[in-house]
Structure formats: structure tokens, C-alpha cells
LUMGUVO-727013 format. One line per field, with one value per residue (C-alpha): residue number from 1; x, y, z. Coordinates in nm, 4 decimals, always signed. Layout:
nr	c(NUM / ...)
X	c(X / ...)
Y	c(Y / ...)
Z	c(Z / ...)
***
This chain:
nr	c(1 / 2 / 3 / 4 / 5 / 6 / 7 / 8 / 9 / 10 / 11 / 12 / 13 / 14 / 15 / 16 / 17 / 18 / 19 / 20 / 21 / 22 / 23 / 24 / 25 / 26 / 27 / 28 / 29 / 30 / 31 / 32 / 33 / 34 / 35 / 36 / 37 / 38 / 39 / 40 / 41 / 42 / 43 / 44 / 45 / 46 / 47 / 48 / 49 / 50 / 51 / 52 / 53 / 54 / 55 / 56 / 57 / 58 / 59 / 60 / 61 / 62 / 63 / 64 / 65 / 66 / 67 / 68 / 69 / 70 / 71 / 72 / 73 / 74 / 75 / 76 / 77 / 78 / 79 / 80 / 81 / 82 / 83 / 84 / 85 / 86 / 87 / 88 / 89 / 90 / 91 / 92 / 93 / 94 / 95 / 96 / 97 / 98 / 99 / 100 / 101 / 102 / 103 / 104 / 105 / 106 / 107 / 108 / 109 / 110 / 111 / 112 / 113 / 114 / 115 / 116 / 117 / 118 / 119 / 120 / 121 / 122 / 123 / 124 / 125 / 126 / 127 / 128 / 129 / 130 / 131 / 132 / 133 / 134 / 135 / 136 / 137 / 138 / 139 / 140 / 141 / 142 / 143 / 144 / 145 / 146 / 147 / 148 / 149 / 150 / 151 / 152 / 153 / 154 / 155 / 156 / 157 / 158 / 159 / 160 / 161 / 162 / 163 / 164 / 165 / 166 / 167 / 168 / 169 / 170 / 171 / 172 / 173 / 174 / 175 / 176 / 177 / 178 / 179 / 180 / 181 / 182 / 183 / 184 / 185 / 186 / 187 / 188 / 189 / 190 / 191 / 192 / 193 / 194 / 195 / 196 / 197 / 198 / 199 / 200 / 201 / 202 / 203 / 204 / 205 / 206 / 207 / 208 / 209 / 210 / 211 / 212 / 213 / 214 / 215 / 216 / 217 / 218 / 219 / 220 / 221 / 222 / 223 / 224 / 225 / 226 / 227 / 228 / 229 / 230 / 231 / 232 / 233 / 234 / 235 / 236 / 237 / 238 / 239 / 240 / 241 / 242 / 243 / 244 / 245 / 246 / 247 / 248 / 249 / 250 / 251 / 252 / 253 / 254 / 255 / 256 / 257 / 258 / 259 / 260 / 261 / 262 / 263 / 264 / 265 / 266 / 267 / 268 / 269 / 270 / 271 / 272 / 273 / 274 / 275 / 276 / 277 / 278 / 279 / 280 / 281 / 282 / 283 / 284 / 285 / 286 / 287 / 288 / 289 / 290 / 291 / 292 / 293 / 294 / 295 / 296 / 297 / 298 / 299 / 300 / 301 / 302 / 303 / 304 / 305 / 306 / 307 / 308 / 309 / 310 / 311 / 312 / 313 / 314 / 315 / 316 / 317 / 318 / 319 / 320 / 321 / 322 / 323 / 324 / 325 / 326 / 327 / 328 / 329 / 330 / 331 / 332 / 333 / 334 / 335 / 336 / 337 / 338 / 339 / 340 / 341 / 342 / 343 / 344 / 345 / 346 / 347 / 348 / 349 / 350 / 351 / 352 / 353 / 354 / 355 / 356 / 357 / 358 / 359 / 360 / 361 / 362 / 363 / 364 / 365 / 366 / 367 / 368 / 369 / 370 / 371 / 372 / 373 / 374 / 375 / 376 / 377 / 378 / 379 / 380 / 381 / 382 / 383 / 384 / 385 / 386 / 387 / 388 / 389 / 390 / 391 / 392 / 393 / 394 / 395 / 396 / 397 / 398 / 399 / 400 / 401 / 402 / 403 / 404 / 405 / 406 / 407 / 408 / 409 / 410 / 411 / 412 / 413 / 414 / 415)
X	c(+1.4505 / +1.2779 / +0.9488 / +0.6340 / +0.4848 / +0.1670 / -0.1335 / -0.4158 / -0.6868 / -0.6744 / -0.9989 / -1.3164 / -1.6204 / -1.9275 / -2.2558 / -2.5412 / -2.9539 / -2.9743 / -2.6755 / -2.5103 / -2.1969 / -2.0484 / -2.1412 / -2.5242 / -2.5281 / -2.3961 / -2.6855 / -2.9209 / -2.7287 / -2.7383 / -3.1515 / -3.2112 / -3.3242 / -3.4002 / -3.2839 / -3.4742 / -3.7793 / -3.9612 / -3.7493 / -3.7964 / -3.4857 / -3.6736 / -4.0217 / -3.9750 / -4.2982 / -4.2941 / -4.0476 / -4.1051 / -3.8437 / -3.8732 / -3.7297 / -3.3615 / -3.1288 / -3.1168 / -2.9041 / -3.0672 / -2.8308 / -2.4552 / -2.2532 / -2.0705 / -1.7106 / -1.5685 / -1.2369 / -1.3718 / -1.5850 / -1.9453 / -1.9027 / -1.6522 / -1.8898 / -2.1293 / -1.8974 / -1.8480 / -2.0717 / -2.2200 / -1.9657 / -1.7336 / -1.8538 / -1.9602 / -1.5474 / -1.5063 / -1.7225 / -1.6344 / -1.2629 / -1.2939 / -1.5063 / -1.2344 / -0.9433 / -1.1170 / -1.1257 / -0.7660 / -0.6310 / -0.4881 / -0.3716 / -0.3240 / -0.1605 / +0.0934 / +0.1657 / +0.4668 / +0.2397 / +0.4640 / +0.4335 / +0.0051 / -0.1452 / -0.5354 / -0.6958 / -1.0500 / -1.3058 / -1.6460 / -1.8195 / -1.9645 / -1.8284 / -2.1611 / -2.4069 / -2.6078 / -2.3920 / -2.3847 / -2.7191 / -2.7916 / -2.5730 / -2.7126 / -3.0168 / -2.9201 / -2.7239 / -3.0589 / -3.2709 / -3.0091 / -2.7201 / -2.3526 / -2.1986 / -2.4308 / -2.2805 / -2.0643 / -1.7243 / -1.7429 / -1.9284 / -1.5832 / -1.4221 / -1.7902 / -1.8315 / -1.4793 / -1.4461 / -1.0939 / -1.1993 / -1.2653 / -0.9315 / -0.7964 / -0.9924 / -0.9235 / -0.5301 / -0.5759 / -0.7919 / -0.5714 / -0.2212 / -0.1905 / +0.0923 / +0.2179 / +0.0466 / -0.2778 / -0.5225 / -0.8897 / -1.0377 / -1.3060 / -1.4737 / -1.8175 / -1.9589 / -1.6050 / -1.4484 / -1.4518 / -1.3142 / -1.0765 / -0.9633 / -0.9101 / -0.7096 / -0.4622 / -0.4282 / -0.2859 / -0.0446 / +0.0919 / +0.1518 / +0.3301 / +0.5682 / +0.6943 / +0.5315 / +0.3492 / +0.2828 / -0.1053 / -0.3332 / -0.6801 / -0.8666 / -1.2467 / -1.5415 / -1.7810 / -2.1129 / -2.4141 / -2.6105 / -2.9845 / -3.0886 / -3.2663 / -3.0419 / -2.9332 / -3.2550 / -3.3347 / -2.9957 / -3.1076 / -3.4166 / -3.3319 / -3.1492 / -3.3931 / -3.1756 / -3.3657 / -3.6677 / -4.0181 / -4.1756 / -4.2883 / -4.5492 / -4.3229 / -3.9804 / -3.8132 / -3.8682 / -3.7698 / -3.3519 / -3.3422 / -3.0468 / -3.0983 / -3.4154 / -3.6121 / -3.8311 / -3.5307 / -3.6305 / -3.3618 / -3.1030 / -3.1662 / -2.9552 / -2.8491 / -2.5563 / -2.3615 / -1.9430 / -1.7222 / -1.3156 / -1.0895 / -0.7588 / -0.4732 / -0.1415 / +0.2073 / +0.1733 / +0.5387 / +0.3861 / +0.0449 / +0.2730 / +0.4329 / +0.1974 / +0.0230 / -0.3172 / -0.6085 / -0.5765 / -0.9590 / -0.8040 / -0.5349 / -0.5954 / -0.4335 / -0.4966 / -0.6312 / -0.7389 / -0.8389 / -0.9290 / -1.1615 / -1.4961 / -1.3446 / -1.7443 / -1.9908 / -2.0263 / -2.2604 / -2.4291 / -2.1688 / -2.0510 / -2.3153 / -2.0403 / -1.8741 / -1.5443 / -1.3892 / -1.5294 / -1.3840 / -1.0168 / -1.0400 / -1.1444 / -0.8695 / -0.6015 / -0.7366 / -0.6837 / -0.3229 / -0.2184 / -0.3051 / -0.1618 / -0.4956 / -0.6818 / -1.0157 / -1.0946 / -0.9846 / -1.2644 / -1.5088 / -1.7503 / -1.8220 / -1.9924 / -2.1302 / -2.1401 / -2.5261 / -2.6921 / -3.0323 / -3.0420 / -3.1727 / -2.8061 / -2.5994 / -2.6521 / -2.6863 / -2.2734 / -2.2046 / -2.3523 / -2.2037 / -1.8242 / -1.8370 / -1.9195 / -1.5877 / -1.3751 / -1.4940 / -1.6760 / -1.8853 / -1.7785 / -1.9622 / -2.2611 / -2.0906 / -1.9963 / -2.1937 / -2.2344 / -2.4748 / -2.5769 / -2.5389 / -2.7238 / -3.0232 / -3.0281 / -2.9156 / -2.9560 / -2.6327 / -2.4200 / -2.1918 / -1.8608 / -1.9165 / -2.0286 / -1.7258 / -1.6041 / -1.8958 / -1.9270 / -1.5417 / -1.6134 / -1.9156 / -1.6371 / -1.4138 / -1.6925 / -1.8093 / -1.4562 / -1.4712 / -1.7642 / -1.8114 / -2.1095 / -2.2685 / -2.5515 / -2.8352 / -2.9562 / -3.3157 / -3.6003 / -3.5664 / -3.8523 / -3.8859 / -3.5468 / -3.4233 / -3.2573 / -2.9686 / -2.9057 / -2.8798 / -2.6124 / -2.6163 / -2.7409 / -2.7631 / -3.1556 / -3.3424 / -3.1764 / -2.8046 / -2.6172 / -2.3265 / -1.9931 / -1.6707 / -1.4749 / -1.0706 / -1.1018 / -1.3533 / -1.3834 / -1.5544 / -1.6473 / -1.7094 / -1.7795 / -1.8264 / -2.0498 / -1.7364 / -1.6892 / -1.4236 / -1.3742 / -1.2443 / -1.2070 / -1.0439 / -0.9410 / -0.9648 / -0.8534 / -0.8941 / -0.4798 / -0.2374 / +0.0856)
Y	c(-6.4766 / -6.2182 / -6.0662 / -6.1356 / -5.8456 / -5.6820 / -5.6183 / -5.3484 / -5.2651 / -4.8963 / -4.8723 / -5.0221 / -4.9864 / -5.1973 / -5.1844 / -5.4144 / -5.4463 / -5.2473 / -4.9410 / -4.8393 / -4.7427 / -4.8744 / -4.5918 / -4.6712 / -5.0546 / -5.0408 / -4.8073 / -5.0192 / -5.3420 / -5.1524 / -5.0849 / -5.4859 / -5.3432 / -5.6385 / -5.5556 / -5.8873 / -5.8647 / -6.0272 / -6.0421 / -5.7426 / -5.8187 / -6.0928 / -6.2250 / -6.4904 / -6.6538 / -6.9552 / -7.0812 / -7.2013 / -6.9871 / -6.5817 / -6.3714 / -6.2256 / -5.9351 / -5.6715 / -5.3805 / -5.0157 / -4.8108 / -4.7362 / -4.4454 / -4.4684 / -4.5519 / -4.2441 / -4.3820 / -4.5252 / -4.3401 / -4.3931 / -4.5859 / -4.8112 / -4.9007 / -4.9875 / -5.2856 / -5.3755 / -5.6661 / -5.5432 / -5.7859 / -5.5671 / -5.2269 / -5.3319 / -5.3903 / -5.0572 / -4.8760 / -5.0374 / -5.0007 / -4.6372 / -4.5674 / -4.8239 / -4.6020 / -4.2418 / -4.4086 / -4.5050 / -4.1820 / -4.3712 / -4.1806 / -4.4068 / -4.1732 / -4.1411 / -4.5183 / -4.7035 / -4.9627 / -5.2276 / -5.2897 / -5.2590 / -5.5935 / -5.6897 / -6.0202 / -6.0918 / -6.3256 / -6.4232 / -6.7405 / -6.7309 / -6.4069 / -6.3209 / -6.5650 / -6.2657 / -6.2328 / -6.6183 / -6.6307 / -6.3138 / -6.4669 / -6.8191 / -6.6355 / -6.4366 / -6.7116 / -6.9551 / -6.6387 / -6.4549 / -6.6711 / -6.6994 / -6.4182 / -6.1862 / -6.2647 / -5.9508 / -5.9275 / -5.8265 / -6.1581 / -6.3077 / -6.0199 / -5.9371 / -6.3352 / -6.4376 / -6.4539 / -6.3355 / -5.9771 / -5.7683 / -5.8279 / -5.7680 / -5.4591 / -5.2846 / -5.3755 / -5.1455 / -4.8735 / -4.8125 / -4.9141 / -5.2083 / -5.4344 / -5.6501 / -5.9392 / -6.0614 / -6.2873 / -6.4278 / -6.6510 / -6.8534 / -7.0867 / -6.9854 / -6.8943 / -6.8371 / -6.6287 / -6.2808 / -6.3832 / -6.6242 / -6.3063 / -6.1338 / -6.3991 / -6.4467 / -6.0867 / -6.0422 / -6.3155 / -6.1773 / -5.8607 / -6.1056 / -6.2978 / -5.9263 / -5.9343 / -5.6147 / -5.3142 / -5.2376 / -5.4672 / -5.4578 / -5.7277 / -5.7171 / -5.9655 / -5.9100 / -6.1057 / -6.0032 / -6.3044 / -6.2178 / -6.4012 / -6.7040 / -6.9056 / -6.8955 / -6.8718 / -7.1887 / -7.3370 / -7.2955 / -7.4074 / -7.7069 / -7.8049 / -7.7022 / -7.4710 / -7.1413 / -7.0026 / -6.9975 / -6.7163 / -6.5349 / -6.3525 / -6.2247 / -6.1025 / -5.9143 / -6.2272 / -6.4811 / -6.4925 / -6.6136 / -6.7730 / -6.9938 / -6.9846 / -7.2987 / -7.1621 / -7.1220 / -7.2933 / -7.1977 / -6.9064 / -6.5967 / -6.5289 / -6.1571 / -5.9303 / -5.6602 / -5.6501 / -5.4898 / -5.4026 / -5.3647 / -5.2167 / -5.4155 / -5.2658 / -5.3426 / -5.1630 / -4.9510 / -4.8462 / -4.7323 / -4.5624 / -4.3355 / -4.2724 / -4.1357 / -4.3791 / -4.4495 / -4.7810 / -4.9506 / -5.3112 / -5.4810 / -5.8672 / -6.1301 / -6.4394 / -6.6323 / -6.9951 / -7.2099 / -7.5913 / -7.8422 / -8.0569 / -8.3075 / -8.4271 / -8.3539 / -8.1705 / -7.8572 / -8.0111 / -7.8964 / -8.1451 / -8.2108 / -8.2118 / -7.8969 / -8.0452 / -7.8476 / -7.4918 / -7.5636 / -7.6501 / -7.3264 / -7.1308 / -7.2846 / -7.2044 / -6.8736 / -6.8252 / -7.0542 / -6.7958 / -6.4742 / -6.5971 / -6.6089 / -6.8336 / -6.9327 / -6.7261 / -6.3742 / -6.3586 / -6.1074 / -6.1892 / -6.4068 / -6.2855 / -6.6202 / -6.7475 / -6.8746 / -6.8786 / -6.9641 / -7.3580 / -7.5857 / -7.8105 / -7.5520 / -7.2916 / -7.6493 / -7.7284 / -7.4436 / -7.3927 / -7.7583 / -7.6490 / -7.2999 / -7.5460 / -7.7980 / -7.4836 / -7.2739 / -7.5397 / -7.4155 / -7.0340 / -7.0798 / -6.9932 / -6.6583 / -6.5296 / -6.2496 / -6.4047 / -6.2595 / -6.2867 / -6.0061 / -6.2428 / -6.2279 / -5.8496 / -5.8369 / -6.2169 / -6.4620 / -6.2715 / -6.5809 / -6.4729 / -6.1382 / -6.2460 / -6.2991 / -5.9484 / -5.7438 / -5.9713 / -5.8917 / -5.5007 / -5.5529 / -5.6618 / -5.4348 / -5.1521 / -5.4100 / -5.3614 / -4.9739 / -4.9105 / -5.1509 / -5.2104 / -5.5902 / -5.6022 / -5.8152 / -6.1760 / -6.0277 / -6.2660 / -6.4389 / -6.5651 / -6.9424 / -7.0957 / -7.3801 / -7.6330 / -7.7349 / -7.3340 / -7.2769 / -6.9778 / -6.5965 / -6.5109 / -6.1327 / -6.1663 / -5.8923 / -5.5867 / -5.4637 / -5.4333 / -5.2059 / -5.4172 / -5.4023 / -5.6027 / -5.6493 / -5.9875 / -6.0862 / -6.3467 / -6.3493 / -6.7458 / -6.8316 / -7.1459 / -7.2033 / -7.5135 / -7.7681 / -7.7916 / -7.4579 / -7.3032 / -6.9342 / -6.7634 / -6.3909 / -6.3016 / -5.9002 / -5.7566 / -5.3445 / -5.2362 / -5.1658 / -5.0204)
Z	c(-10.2003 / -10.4238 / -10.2924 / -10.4704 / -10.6436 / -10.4766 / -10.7258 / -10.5980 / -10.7883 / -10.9035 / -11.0946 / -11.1776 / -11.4048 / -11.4648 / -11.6886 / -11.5387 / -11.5583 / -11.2627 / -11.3787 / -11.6729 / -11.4018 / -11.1351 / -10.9231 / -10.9947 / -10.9940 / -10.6450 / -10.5943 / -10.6864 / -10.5405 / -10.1481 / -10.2414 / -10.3341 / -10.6643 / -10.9305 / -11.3059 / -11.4098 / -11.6894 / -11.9327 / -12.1934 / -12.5221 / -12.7768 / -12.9186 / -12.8663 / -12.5914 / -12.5956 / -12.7447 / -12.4416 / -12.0672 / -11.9589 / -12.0545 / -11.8109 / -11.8706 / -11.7197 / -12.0150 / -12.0454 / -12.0922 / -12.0895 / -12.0437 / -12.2337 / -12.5485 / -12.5555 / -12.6480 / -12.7652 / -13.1050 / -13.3606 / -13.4008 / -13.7400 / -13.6017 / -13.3110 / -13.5665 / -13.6421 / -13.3011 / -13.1344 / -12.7959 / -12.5841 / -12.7423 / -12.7007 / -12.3332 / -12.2778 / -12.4015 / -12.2369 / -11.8835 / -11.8869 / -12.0352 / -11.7259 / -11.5253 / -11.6592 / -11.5507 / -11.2228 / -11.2331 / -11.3532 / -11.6024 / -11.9495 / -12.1987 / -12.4203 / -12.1295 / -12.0324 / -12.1295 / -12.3816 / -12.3471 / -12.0082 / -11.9861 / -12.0947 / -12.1093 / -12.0495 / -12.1388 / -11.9920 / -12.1674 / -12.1727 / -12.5134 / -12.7156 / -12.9441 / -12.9818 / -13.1269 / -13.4452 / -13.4898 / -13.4968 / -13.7304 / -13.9471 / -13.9852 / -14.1089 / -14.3024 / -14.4949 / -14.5070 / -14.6129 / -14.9120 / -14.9310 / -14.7749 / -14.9888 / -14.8427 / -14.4816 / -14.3829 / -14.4068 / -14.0330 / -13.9344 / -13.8185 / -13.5669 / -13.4461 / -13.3458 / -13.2066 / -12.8348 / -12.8435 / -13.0034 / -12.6751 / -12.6305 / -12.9455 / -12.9552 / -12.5851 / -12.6953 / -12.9737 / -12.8718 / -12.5769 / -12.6594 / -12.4453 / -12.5577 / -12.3094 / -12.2239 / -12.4352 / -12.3987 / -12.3691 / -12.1143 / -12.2218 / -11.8743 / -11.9002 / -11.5615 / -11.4622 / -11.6767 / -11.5445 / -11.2606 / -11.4197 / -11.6686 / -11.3002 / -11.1388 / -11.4062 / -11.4715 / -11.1296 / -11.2076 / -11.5021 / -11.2959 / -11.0156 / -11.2494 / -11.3908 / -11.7599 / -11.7071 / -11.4346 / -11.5321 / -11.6377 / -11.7752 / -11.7020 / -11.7777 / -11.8136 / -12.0350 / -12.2038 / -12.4298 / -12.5545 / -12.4892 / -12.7859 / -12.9005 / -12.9124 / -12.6214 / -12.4749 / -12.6661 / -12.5378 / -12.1924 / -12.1709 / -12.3115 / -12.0071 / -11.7848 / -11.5858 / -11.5834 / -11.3646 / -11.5093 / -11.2455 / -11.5732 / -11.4014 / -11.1482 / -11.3140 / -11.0221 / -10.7965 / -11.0002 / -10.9058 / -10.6053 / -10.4491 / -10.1629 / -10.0927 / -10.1040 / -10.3607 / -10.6250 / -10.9064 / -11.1425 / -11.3183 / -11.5090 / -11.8079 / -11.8258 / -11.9622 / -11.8344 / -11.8157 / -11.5721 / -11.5668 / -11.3145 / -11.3317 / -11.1702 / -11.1273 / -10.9269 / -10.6240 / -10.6108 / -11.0114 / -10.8359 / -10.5653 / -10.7777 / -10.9748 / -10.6754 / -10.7680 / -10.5616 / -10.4122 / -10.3377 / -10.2556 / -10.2674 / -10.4539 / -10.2372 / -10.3529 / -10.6689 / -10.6447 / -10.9349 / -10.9638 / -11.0998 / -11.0193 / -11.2828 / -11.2002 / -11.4898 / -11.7707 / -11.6726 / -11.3024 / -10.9598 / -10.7671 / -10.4801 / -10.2088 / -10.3619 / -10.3832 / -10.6258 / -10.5260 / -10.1756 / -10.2986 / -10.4873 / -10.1660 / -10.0241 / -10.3086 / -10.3006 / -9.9054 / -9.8971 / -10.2168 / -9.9911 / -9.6542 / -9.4761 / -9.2580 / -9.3110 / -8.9735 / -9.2183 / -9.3997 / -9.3461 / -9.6302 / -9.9155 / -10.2473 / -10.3847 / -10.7025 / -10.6181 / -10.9270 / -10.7920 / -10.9126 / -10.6308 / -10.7089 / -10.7081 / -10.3932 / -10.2183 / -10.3195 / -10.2635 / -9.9472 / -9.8542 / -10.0099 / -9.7712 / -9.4570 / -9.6029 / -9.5798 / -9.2887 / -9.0592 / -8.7605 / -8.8475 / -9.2132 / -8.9884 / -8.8922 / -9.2292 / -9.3857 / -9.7911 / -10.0323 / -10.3745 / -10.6726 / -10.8866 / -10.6882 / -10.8342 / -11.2059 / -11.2801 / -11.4191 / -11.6961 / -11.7599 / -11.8548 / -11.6850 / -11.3835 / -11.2096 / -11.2591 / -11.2074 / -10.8425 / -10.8221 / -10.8243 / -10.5575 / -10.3633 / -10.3909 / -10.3133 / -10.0302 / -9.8982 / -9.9611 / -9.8117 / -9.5591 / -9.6883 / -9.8257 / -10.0150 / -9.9811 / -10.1080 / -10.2228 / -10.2925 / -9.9410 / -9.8319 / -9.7423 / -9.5297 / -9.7124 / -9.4571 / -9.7157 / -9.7583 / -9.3533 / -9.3243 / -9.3188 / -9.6649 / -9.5665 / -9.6584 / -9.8548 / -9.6355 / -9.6925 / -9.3768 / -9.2777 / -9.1450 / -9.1247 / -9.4077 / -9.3868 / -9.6181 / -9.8734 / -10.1252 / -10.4538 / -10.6012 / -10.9730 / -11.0899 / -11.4225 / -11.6910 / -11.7154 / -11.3306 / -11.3537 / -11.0261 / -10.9628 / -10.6601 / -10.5821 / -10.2092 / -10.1687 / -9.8735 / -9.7740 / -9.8394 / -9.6034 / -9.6578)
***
């Protein structure tokens, strides 16, 4: 019987509304520090709802010239930028690697909403041969990938995952399984989202899923508590590099965690509402555990997908109890959303390399913005402090508009 191939994660890299690193987002994630505003790219006023994550800062990608990043839609540059920072970590060359065994795989929820939009006006205000010949590769969901392929010389295995609040973490899980099944060594798989614009705004709003504390930005996320009174869009990406573990071993990488398991399924329920009873998340926490031989009495901590909606923390509250009974109570779970807001497709790997540091540092962040005990949200949110613990096992849960669950079992590696 062959032995399945190990995957460890060998580097990471993340821009959020609260860092333009890793390094600094988990910084501000230990402080509790919100990244949540009223909105400035676009005037947000004529909407209930105007309160987003935004992105400062983060440092040019240094592999591409300044006139080709000009051509680049942020989504894009944010992929860059993360796994250049992800690949310093990794003391990975990629003018060094064998390029047919490094693959990349992609998650984002929308690709850019921002060029879609800039282009509808500009073809209702000049005309549609005025729309740039750029329009097309700056729009497509399936260009980060494309892109990060070229710029580094990854040609293995390709691809683009495209399950909204899932994504990220989707991109992660089946990275590690192209790794497992022998179609590549290293893989790059990042998350990555930048639609702070009207439209989506508009999108939003419409279905009455986002929080109107206008007058009070850096409260406004805030999973759990019985106050929540819904999401805050943001953007941000993150990358992680996955890699066979006897390739990391000779190469002589650093090792943060080792990724266990990956399980995947399905509310089959409704089209963007969770299933109250949190069916589906808890048959992927259970995938994910069955797929990295562990019992539900591993775990150590949870990072929640806990988008601050009064449905969903509620499932997802009620699918943690399905999986873990009595113990739920025990578990240490917190929220990064509370901090930097939802970034959709990117969501699932930036909470994927909280994880990871959660693991590294033994370390969990804090839920911030708890203030009022809500009794369908009864368990150990970690609440407004971050707390030092000891964490063998952790889980990271994504669940995405469409019912699409995604959950990633980390565990601190042991030869």
C-alpha cells in the first residue's frame, strides 16, 4: 500500500485592513485591532450600509515592472505581492525550482468587480471601442492564476477556484491534494479579493446582509454577539506555500504546520442563507477530521468562518455542537473577521495563515466586539482579549453564498 504524501506549509504571506504583511496583521490580530471604516474608494452615502475593510498599504510586487502593474487589477497585484512575500518566507528561488513540478491554484469569489464596473461606464459615457484592450485579463477570475504561473515559472498544475466565501480555503484544500496524488512538489495556493466598489456595495445591500453601525466603524463586525446585525465587505489576499514534505526536507525548509486534512461538502439548502442546523458545515468538519486521522477530542482550536450575520454564527455555532457535543463548550474558537471584516474569496486563506501562526505561536486571537452573550452563540468565543494556549490541532471553516463548505485541519509537525 503506497503512503500518502505529507503536505506542510513552508511559507505564508498576507495583505489585510489591519497589515500590509503577515508579520503585522498578526500584530494587529493579537491587539483586537479593527481595520473596518467608513468606506473612501467611492462615496458610500447614498446606501444603508457604508462601512468596508480597505487596504492601505502593502509593497509592490517586485517581480513585474511598474508599467505592467499598471495593467494588472488589484486582485491581481494583491496575489503577487502575497506569494512574493510567501516565497521569501519559504526560501523558495524560483529561478532555481524544477517549473514543472510547482503548480498554483487560485481562489476568489468574484475576480474584479472594479474593472466590470469601470468598464460599463465607460462604454455608456464614450462608447464600446473606447473599452481597453486590457478590460478582459484585468476582469477574469482565472487571471491571478494565469499571472503568478507566469511571473514565477510555475507549470504544473493550474487552476482557479471560484466558491465565494469559500474559496481561499477551497484553493488551499485542493492544492494539498494535488501535492498528495503526485502532480506537483510545491504548490502556491493563494486567495485573494478586491471589490470595494459600488457595485458590490449595491449588490449587498440589496440583500440586506451587511451591518449599518455607520457611526461606529471599528465595532460594527461582530461575530456572535447578540448585537451582530450583519457582515462587512473587505479585501486583502494571503498565500501559502504547500510542499511534499521529503521535497521541504531536503531542501532544508522551515516547516510552520503540517496540513492534515481537507473536508469539503454541501448545504444543498438555499441559495446565499446557511442551513439553520448547520448540516453541511458539520459534514465538512467531519471530512476534514476523518481525512487527517483525528478525533473530534484533537482539536485545540477553531478559527470560524463567523461572518457576523445573526443566521449564520447561529449554524455555525449549532454545526460545532453536531460535531464536538458537550466538548464544543471547551474549545477555544475565535473570529479574524471580527478584525479586518469578510474578504470573500480571500477569506479562507488569510484565516488559514492565522492558523498556522495560531499553531506557531501558541497564541489565538480574539473575537473583538463582544459585548452582549447571545444564548444561540453559548461557547468560548475567546472574547475581546487574545489568550496564550497550547495548540497541537486547529481547524480553519469557510463556508461560502451557494451553501459551499471548506474546512482545513492544521496540526504543529512532527517528524
Amino acid at each position: 500500500m503506497l503512503t500518502r504524501r505529507r503536505v506542510v506549509v513552508t511559507g505564508f504571506g498576507a495583505i489585510t485592513p489591519v497589515g500590509e504583511n503577515a508579520d503585522l496583521t498578526w500584530q494587529a490580530l493579537l491587539a483586537g485591532r479593527s481595520g473596518i471604516r467608513v468606506i473612501t474608494a467611492f462615496d458610500p452615502s447614498a446606501y444603508p450600509s457604508r462601512l468596508a475593510g480597505e487596504v492601505d498599504a502593502y509593497a509592490r510586487p517586485m517581480a513585474v515592472d511598474e508599467k505592467e502593474i499598471r495593467r494588472l487589477s488589484r486582485f491581481i497585484v494583491f496575489a503577487l505581492a502575497t506569494t512574493e512575500e510567501a516565497l521569501k518566507r519559504a526560501c523558495l528561488d524560483p529561478a532555481c525550482w524544477d517549473q514543472e513540478r510547482v503548480g498554483v491554484l487560485v481562489g476568489t469569489g468574484i475576480g474584479s468587480l472594479q474593472t466590470i464596473e469601470d468598464g460599463v461606464h465607460l462604454i455608456r459615457d464614450r462608447g464600446g471601442i473606447r473599452l481597453s484592450p486590457f478590460f478582459l485579463p484585468q476582469m477574469m477570475p482565472n487571471m491571478a492564476a494565469g499571472q503568478l504561473s507566469r511571473t514565477f515559472g510555475a507549470r504544473a498544475y493550474s487552476s482557479t477556484i471560484i466558491t465565494a466565501c469559500a474559496a481561499g480555503a477551497h484553493a488551499i484544500g485542493e492544492a494539498s491534494e494535488v501535492i498528495r496524488r503526485g502532480a506537483a512538489d510545491v504548490m502556491i495556493a493563494c486567495g485573494t479579493e478586491a471589490s470595494i466598489c459600488e457595485t458590490g456595495l449595491a449588490g449587498f445591500c440589496s440583500i440586506r446582509a451587511l451591518s449599518q453601525r455607520n457611526d461606529d466603524p471599528e465595532r460594527a463586525s461582530r461575530p456572535f454577539d447578540a448585537g451582530r446585525d450583519g457582515l462587512v465587505p473587505a479585501e486583502g489576499a494571503a498565500t501559502l506555500i504547500l510542499e511534499e514534505l521529503e521535497h521541504a526536507r531536503r531542501r532544508r525548509a522551515p516547516i510552520f504546520a503540517e496540513l492534515t486534512g481537507y473536508g469539503c461538502s454541501s448545504d444543498a439548502f438555499h441559495m446565499v442563507a446557511p442551513d439553520p442546523d448547520g448540516r453541511g458545515a458539520a459534514l465538512a468538519i467531519k471530512r476534514a477530521l476523518a481525512d487527517g486521522d483525528l478525533r473530534p477530542e484533537d482539536v485545540d482550536y477553531v478559527n470560524a468562518h463567523a461572518t457576523s450575520t445573526p443566521a449564520g454564527d447561529a449554524a455555525e455555532t449549532r454545526a460545532l455542537k453536531n460535531v464536538f457535543g458537550e466538548r464544543a463548550h471547551e474549545i477555544p474558537i475565535s473570529s479574524t473577521k471580527s478584525m479586518i471584516g469578510h474578504s470573500m474569496g480571500a477569506s479562507g486563506a488569510i484565516e488559514a495563515v492565522a492558523t498556522v501562526l495560531t499553531i506557531r505561536d501558541a497564541k489565538i486571537h480574539p473575537t473583538i466586539n463582544q459585548e452582549s452573550r447571545d444564548p444561540a452563540c453559548d461557547l468560548d468565543y475567546v472574547p475581546n482579549v487574545a489568550r496564550a494556549a497550547p495548540v497541537e490541532v486547529a481547524i480553519s471553516e469557510s463556508f461560502g453564498f451557494g451553501g459551499q463548505n471548506v474546512v482545513l485541519a492544521f496540526r504543529r509537525y512532527s517528524a
